[in-house]
ROVEXMI-223545 format. One record per residue (C-alpha): residue number from 1; residue in one letter; x, y, z. Coordinates in Angstrom, 1 decimal, padded with zeros to 4 digits. Layout:
BEGIN
NUM/A/X/Y/Z $
...
//
This chain:
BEGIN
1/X/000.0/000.0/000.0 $
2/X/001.6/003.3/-001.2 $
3/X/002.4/006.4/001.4 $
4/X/-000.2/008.6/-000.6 $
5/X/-002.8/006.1/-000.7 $
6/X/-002.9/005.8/003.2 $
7/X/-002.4/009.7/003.4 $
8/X/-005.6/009.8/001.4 $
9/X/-007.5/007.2/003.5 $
10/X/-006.5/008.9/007.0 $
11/X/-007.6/012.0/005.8 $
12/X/-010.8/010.9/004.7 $
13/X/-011.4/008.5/008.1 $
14/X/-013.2/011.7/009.9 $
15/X/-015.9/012.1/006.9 $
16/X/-016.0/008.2/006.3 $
17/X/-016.9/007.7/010.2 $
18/X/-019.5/010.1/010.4 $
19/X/-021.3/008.7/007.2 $
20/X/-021.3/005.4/008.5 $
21/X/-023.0/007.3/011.6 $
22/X/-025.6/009.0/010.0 $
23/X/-026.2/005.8/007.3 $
24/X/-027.3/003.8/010.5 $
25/X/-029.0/006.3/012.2 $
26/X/-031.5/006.7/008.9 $
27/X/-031.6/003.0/008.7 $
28/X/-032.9/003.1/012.3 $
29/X/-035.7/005.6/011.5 $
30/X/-037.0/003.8/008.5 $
31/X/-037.2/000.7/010.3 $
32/X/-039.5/002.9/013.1 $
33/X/-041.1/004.5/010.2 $
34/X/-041.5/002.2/007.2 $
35/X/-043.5/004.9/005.1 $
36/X/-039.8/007.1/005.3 $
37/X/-037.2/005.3/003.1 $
38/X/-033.8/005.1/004.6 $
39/X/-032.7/007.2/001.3 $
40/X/-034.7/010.0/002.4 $
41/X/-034.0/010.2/005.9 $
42/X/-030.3/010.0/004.7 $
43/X/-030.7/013.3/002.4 $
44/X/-032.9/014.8/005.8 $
45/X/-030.0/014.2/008.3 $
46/X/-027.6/015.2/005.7 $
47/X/-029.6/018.5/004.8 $
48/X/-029.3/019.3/008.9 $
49/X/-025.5/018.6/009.6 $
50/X/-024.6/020.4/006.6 $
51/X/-026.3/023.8/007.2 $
52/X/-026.1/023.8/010.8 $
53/X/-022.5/022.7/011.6 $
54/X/-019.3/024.2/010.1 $
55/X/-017.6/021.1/008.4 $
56/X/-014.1/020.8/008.7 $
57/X/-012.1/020.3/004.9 $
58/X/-011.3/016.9/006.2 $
59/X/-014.9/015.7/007.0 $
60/X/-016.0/017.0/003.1 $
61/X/-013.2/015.3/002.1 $
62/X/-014.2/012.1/003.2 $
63/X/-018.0/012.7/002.2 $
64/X/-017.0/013.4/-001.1 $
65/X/-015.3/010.3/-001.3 $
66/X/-018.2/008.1/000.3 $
67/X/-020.2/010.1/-002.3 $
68/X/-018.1/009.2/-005.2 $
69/X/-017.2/005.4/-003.9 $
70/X/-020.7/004.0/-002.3 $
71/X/-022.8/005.5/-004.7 $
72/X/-021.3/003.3/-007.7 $
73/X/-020.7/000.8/-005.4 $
74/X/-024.9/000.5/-004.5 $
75/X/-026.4/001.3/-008.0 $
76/X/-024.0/-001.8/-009.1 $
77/X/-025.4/-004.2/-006.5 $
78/X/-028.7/-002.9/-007.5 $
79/X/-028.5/-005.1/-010.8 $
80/X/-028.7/-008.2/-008.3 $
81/X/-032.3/-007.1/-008.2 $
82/X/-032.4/-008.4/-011.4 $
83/X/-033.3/-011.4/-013.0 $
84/X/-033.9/-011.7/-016.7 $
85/X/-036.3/-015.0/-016.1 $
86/X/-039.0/-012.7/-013.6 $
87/X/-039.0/-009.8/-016.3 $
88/X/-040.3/-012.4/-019.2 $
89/X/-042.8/-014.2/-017.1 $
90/X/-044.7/-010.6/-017.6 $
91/X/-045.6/-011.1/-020.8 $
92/X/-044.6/-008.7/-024.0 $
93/X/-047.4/-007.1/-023.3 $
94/X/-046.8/-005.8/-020.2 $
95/X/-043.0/-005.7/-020.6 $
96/X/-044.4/-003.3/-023.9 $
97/X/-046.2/-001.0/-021.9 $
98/X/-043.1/-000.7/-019.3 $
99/X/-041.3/000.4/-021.7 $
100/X/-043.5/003.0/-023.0 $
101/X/-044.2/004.3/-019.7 $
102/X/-040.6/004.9/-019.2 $
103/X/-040.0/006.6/-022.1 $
104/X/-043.1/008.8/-021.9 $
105/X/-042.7/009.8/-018.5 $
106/X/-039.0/010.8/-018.7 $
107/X/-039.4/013.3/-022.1 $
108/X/-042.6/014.3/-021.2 $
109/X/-040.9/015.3/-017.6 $
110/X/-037.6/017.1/-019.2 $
111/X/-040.4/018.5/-021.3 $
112/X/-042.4/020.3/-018.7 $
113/X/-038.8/021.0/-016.9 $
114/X/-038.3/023.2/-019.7 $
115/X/-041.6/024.8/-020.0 $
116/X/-041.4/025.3/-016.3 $
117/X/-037.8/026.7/-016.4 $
118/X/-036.3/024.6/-014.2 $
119/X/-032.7/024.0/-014.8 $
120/X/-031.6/021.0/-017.0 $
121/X/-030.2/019.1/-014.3 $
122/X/-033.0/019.0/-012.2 $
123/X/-035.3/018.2/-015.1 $
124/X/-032.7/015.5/-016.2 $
125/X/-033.0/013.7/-013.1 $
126/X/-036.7/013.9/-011.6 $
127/X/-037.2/012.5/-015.1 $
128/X/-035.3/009.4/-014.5 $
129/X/-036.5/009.2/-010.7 $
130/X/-039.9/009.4/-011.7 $
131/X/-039.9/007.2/-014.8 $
132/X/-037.9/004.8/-013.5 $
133/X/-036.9/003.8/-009.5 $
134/X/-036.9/006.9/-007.6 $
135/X/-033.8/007.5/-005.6 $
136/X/-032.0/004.9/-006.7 $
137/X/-032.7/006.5/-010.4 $
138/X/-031.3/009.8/-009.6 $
139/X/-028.3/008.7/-008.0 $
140/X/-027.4/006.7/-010.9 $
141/X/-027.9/009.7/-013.5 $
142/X/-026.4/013.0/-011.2 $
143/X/-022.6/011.2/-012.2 $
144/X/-023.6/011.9/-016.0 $
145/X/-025.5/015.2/-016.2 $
146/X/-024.6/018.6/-015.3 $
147/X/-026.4/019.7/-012.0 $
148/X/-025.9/020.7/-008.7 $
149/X/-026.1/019.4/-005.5 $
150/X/-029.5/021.4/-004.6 $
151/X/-031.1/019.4/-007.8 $
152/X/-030.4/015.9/-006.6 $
153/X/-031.4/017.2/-002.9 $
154/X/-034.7/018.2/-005.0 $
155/X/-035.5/015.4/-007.1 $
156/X/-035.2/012.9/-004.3 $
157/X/-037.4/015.3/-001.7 $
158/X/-039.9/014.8/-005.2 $
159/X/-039.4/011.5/-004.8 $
160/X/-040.4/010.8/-001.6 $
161/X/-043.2/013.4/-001.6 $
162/X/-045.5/012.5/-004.6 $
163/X/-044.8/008.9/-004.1 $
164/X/-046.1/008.5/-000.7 $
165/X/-049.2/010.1/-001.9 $
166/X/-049.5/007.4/-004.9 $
167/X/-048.7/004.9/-001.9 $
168/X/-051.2/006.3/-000.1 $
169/X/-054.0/007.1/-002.8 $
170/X/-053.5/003.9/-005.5 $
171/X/-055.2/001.0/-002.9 $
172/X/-058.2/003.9/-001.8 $
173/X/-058.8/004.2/-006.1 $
174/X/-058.2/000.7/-006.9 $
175/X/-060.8/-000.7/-004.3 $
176/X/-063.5/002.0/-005.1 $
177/X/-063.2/000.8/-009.6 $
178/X/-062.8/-002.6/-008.1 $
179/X/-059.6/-003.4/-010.2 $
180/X/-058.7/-006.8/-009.8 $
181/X/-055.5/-007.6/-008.1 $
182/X/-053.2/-008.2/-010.9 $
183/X/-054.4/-005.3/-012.3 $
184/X/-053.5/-003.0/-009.4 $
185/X/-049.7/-004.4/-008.9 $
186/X/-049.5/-003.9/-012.7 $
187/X/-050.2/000.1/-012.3 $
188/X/-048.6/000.2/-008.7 $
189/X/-045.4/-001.2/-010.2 $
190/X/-045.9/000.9/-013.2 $
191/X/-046.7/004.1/-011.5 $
192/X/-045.1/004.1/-008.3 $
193/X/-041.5/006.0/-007.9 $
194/X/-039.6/003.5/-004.9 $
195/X/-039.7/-000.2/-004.5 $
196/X/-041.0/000.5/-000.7 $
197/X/-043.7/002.5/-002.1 $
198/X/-044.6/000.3/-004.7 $
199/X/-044.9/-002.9/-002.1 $
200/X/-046.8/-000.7/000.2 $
201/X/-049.6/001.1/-002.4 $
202/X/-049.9/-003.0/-003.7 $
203/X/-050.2/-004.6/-000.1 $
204/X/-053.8/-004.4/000.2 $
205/X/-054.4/-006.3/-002.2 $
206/X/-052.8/-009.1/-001.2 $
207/X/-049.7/-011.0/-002.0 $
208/X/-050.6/-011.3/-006.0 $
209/X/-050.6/-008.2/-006.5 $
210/X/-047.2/-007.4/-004.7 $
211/X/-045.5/-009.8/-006.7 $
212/X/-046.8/-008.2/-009.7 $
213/X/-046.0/-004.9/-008.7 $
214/X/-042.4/-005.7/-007.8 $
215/X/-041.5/-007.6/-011.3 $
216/X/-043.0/-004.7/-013.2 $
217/X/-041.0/-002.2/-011.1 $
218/X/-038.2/-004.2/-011.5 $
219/X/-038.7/-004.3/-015.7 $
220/X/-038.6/-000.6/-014.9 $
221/X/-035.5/-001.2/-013.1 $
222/X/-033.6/-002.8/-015.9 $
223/X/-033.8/000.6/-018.2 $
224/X/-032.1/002.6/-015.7 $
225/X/-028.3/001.0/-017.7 $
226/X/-029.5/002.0/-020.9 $
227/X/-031.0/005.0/-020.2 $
228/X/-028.3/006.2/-018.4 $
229/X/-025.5/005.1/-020.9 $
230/X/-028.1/007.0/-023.5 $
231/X/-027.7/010.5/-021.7 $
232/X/-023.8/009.8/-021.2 $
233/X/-024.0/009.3/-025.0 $
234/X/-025.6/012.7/-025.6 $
235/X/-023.3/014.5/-023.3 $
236/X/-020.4/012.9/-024.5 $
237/X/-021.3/013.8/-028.5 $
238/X/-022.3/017.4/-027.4 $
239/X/-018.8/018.4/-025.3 $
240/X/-017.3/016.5/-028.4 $
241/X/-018.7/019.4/-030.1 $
242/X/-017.9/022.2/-027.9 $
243/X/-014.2/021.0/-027.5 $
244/X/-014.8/020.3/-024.0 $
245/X/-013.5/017.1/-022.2 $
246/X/-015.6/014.1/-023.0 $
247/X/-017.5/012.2/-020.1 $
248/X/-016.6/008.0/-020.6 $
249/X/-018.4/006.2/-023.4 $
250/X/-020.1/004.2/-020.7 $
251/X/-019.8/005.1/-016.9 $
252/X/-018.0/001.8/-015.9 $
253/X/-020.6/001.1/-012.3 $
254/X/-023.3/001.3/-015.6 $
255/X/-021.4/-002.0/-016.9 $
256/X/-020.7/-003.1/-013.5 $
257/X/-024.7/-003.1/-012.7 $
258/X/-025.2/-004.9/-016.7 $
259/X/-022.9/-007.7/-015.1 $
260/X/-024.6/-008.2/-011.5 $
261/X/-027.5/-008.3/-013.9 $
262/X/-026.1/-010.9/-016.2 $
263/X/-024.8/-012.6/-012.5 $
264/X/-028.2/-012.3/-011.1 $
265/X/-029.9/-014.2/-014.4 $
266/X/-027.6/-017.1/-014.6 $
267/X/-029.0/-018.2/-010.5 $
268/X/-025.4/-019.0/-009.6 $
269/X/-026.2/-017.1/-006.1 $
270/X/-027.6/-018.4/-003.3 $
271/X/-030.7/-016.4/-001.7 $
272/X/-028.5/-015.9/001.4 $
273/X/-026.2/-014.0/-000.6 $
274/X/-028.7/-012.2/-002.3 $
275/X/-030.4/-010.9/000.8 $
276/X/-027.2/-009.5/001.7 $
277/X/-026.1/-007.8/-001.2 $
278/X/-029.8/-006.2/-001.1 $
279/X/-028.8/-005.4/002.3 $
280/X/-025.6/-003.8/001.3 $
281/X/-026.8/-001.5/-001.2 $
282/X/-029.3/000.2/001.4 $
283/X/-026.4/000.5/003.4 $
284/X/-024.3/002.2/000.4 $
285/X/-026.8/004.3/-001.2 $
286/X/-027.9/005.5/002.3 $
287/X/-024.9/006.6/003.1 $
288/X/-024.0/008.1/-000.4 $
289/X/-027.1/010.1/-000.1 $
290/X/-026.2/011.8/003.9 $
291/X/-023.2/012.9/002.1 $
292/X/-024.5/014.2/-000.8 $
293/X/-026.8/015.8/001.6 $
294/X/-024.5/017.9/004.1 $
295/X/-023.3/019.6/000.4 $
296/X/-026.4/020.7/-000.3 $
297/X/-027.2/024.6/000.5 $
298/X/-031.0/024.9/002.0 $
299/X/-031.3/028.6/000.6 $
300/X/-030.6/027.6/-003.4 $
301/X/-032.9/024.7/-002.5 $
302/X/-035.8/026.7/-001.0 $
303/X/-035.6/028.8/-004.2 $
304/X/-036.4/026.0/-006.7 $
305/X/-039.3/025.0/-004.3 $
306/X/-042.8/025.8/-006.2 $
307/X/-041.5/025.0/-009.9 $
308/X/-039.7/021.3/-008.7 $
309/X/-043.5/020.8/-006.6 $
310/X/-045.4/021.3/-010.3 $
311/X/-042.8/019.4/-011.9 $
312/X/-043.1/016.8/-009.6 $
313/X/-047.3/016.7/-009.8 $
314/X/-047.1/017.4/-013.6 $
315/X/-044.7/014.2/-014.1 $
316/X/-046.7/012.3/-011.4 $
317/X/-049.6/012.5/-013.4 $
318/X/-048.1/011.8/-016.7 $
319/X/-046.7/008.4/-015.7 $
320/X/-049.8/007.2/-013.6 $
321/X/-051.9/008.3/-016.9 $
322/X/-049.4/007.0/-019.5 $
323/X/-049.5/003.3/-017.2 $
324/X/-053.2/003.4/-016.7 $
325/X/-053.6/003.7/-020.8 $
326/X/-050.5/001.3/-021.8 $
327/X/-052.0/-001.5/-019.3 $
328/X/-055.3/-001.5/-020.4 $
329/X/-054.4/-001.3/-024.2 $
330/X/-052.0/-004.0/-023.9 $
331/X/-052.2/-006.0/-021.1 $
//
């Protein structure tokens, strides 16, 4: 182990310490308060310590690298989520209308950014949060799109806002049209922004209709690689363009997550192991999320307030609308 390399790591112990800290203290509170994702509480707690304590340059230092390290580190494990067997048991149909629904919602959402005038990056990723798996999402796409901090602070407050009303409002609807219990995971999956929120707004309809809601989140899941390597894409040709330096082809924890995907697939992994690494990427993403948080200025946030809360209803409308439509015409 070289001199610098444990020069880097010492200085970084303070900031790495007090993530691991704050990561279990938000894992506490979700598990008092299932409704509150561990994600969110993480950006909360983060939000607090940032703007109420004076942070030493060695504590950001090691945030910044929790940040940069645990975020790739989760949204890779996340492709264990994934297998390619559950996805086809949907039908094309239904595997049809996911598609659709993710590509509606995130245009139509960058879309009404614009006519909002919101800034790109905020647009750019309550798009993919919203179209595709909420925190998780947006985390995955801030390391390939200009924003700032206050944007991904934002998105995943958006996040956590609208979808606990669709968790909240999707059993009270489904039960008073009397959809049957397929039918309601189908739009719950479809619809809903986290994986928490999707299991909750599908639980009273019993265990059919979680299972259905989780495989047709997860087929939502399984765009975030491609959509993400799409915008990298973009960026890349446009800074190509501008004689700027050009982002990677690919962002390498993008083929990291393809590979626990293909991993995941082949059913080489035991369910023990599985559990864990589910386990794990809470854990990372929780804590990427607190340290993202403390950068995170309330005042520029404040100031985006009432445009992100009609982005957020506009693009909460668009993709519960786009899957109600794609389900019933193809489904």
């Amino acid at each position: 182990m070289s001199v610098g390399f444990r020069n880097a790591a010492a200085r970084a112990f303070p900031g790495t310490v007090l993530a691991g800290a704050a990561t279990a203290v938000a894992l506490a509170v979700s598990a008092l308060l299932p409704g509150l994702g561990a994600l969110t509480v993480a950006v909360l707690c983060g939000l607090v310590v940032g703007n109420v304590f004076r942070l030493s340059a060695g504590l950001r230092l090691g945030l910044a690298r929790v940040l940069r390290v645990a975020l790739r580190l989760g949204v890779v494990l996340l492709g264990l989520r994934l297998a390619a067997g559950e996805l086809l048991s949907l039908g094309a149909g239904t595997l049809v209308a996911v598609l659709l629904v993710v590509l509606v919602t995130f245009f139509g959402t960058v879309l009404l950014a614009g006519a909002l005038g919101t800034s790109g990056g905020l647009g750019m990723l309550v798009a993919t949060g919203f179209a595709v798996c909420g925190a998780s999402a947006i985390a995955a796409m801030e390391s390939v799109v200009d924003r700032e901090d206050e944007d991904v602070a934002t998105a995943v407050a958006m996040v956590t806002l609208y979808g606990t009303a669709a968790m909240v409002a999707l059993p009270l609807v489904g039960d008073a049209l009397g959809l049957s219990a397929p039918a309601l995971g189908r739009i719950a999956g479809g619809s809903v922004h986290e994986v928490g929120q999707v299991v909750a707004a599908a639980s009273p309809a019993g265990s059919a209709a979680v299972a259905v809601a989780v495989t047709v989140k997860l087929a939502r899941v399984v765009l975030l690689a491609p959509l993400v390597t799409a915008v990298g894409l973009v960026r890349r040709s446009r800074s190509g363009a501008q004689g700027a330096t050009k982002p990677p082809l690919i962002p390498l924890f993008v083929l990291g997550f393809l590979f626990a995907v293909l991993v995941r697939s082949c059913g080489v992994l035991p369910e023990p192991v599985l559990d864990g690494a589910r386990q794990l990427t809470t854990v990372l993403l929780t804590g990427a999320l607190f340290a993202l948080g403390t950068s995170v200025r309330l005042s520029e946030l404040i100031r985006t307030g009432p445009r992100a809360l009609l982005l957020g209803l506009g693009s909460t409308a668009l993709v519960t609308i786009t899957t109600v439509a794609a389900m019933a015409a193809l489904t």
